[in-house]
N, C-alpha and C positions, 0 to 999 in steps of 0.2 A: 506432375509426377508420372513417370513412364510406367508404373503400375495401372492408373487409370487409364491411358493413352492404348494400353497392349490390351487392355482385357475386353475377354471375347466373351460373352454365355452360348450357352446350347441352345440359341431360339431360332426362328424360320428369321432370313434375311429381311424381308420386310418388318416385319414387327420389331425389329433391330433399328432398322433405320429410322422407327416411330419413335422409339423412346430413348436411343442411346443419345442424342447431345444431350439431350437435358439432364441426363442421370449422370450423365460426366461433370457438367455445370455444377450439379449439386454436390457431388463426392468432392469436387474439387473449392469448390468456395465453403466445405465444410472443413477442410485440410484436417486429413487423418494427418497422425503421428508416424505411423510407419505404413509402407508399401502392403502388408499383410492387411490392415485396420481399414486400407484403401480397397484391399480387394473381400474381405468381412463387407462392407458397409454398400460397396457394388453388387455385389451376389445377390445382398436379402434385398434391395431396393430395385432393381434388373426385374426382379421375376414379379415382384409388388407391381410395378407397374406393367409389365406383360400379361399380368391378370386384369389389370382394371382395363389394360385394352382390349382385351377378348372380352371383356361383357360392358363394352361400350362406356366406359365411364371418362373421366378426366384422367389424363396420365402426368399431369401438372407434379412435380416431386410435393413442392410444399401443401398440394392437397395429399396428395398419398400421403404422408407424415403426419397428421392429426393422430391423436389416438384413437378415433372413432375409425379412420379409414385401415389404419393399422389393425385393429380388431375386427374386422371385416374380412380381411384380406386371410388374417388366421384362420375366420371361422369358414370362408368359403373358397378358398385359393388353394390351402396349405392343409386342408383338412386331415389328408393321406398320410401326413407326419403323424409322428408320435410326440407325446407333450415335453421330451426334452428337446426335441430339435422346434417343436414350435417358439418353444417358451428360450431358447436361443437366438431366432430369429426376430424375436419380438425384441431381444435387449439390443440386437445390435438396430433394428428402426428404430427405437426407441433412444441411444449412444445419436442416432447421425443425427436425430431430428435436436437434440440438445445442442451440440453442435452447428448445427445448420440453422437455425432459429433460435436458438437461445432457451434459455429455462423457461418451464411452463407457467412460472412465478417470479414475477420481476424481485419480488421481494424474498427469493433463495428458495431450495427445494421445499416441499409438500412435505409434511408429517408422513411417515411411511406407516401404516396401520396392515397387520395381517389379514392377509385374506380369509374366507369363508371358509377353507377346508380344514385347517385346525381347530375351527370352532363348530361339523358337522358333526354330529353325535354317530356313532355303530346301533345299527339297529339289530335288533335281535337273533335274526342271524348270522351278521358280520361279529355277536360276542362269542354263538358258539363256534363257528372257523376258527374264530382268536383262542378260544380254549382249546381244542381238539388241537391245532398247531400248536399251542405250548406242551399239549401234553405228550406228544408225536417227535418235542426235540430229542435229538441222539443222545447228548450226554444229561448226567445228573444236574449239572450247573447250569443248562441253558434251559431245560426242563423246568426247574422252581426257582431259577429267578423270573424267568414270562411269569409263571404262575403267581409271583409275590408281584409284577407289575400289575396284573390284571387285576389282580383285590386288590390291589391300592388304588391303584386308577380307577377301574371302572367299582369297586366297591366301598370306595371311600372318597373319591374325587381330589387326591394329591396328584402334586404334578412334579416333575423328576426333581426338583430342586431339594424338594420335603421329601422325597422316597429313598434319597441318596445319605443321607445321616443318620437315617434311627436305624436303632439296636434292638435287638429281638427282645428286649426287657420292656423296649415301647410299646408292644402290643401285650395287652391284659385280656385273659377271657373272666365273664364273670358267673356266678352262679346259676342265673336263667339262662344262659347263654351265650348272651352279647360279646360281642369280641371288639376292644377298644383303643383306640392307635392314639397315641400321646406323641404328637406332631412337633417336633422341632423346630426353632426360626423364627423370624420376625414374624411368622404369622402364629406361633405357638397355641395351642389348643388342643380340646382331647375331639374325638370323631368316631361316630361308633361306625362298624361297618353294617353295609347290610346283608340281610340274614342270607341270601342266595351266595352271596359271596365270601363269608364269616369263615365256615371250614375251609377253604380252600387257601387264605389268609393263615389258619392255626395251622395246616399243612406245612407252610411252608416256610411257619416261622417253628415247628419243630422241627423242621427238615432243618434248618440255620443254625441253630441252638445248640451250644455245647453247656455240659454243667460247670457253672464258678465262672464263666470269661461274658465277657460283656463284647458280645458280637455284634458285625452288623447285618438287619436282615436282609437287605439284595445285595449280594456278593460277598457270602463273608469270608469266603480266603483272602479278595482281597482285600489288601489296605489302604491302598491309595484311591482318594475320593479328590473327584473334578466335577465340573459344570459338564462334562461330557461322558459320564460315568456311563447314564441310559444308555446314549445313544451307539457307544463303540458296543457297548454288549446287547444292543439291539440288531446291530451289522454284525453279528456273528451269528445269529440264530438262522436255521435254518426256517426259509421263505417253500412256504405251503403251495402250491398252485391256487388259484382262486379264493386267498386268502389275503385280507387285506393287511396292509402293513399298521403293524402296533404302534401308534403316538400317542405320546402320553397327554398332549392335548385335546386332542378327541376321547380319548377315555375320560377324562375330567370335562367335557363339554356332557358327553352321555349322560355322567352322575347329577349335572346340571339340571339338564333338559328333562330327568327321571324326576327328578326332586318337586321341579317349576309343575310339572304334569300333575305329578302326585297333590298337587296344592297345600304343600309345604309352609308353614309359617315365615313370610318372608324374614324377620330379623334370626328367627331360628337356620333356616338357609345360608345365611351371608355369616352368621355366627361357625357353623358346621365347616365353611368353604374356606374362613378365613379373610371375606370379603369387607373391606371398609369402603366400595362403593361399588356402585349399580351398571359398571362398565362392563364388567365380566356377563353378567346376565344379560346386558344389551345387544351383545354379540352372538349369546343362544336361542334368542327370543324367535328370529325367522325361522328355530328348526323346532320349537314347541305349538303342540297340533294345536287348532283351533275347536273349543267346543260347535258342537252342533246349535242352531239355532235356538232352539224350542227349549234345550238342557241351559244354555248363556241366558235365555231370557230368566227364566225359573229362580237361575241362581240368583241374580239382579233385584230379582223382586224381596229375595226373602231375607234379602241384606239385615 
């Protein structure tokens, strides 16, 4: 393919003459689809190995292609980038080496399992950024819906699927105070919220509420309800400087992680979350602190 044949990178001529047959070798007995995919998969493979030559390592393509050598080359090659041009160049190593060797499982792809950052909880000060930014948006609508995701998420631990159907009639306050979300869905159940986050809940299911109509409380002008409901009216809000962005999976990991800390009644927990198993908590368990020694032992003893 005369795409491989013409392409030149920006390196010193020497260091060129090290690595370019073999990186042609491999782009080419990888047979991209189109002349673009040839020079994508030359580019991030070029400069992967121009790195492993400058800190003496093997420039062999099929070792650079590991994922080990791949995530190397991210952490200390590429580091200069920002995480979507990393997290680009990782897919196209990652495109040639499937290609160029075949699947990492003879037996078809790997279970795809989320990573760790939708299940890192906000720490205390990443809730209040998150609050101060909702309450900082411009208009009325983007103002108390943040604020109706935050007390759900972070003060009830729903996640957008269950935030996006109920109606302001779903949230009950009751005499002492309590304020209680009657959850819609195959996971149906009631959830009290907690107290730090209860008014700001009643807020803004007043703020929703009209008398005699059966609204709904995030977004009730509108009517049309999607799987993507959150997230276009999360890409609308206005992004705070040094404020991280609101996903409703880490708000519901937080209410997790808050709960697990608090030493919560586990069937009362997984009853409150909706959980019929221990997968969800498996995935919070690395961001839940570990007691102190002396206080671990104590407990242990008085079992």
């Amino acid at each position: 393919m005369d795409a491989i044949e013409q392409y030149r990178p920006k390196l010193p001529g020497p260091v060129w003459e090290r690595i370019g047959a073999d990186c042609r070798r491999a782009v080419t007995k990888a047979k991209p689809a189109t002349p673009k995919e040839a020079r994508d998969w030359l580019g991030a493979l070029v400069y992967a190995a121009a790195h492993a030559d400058a800190c003496g390592q093997s420039t062999r393509v099929e070792q650079l292609l590991t994922p080990e050598s791949i995530e190397w080359y991210l952490a200390t090659g590429y580091l200069h980038a920002d995480e979507s041009s990393r997290s680009n160049r990782r897919c196209r190593l990652n495109k040639l080496r499937r290609a160029l060797l075949g699947p990492d499982l003879t037996t078809g792809a790997p279970a795809a399992y989320t990573g760790s950052d939708p299940s890192r909880p906000y720490t205390k000060s990443e809730q209040a950024l998150l609050y101060a930014s909702a309450r900082a948006q411009p208009t009325d609508e983007l103002r108390y819906g943040s604020l109706a995701l935050l007390a759900l998420g972070l003060g009830c631990g729903l996640d957008s699927p269950e935030i996006i159907p109920l109606r302001t009639h779903d949230i009950r306050e009751a005499p002492n105070g309590a304020v209680a979300v009657s959850v819609r869905g195959r996971r149906k159940r009631i959830v009290l919220c907690r107290n730090a986050w209860a008014p700001v809940l009643t807020e803004a299911t007043a703020r929703a509420s009209l008398p005699g109509q059966a609204r709904y409380l995030f977004r009730p002008a509108s009517h049309a309800r999607g799987t993507n409901t959150v997230t276009n009216f999360l890409a609308r809000t206005k992004q705070t400087p040094g404020t991280p962005a609101l996903v409703m999976g880490r708000a519901r990991a937080t209410w997790l992680v808050d709960a697990v800390e608090a030493r919560m009644h586990l069937p009362t927990l997984m009853a409150a979350a909706g959980l019929t198993t221990l997968r969800s908590i498996d995935r919070i368990l690395p961001h839940v602190r570990n007691l102190p020694p002396d206080q671990a032992a104590a407990m242990l003893r008085e079992l």
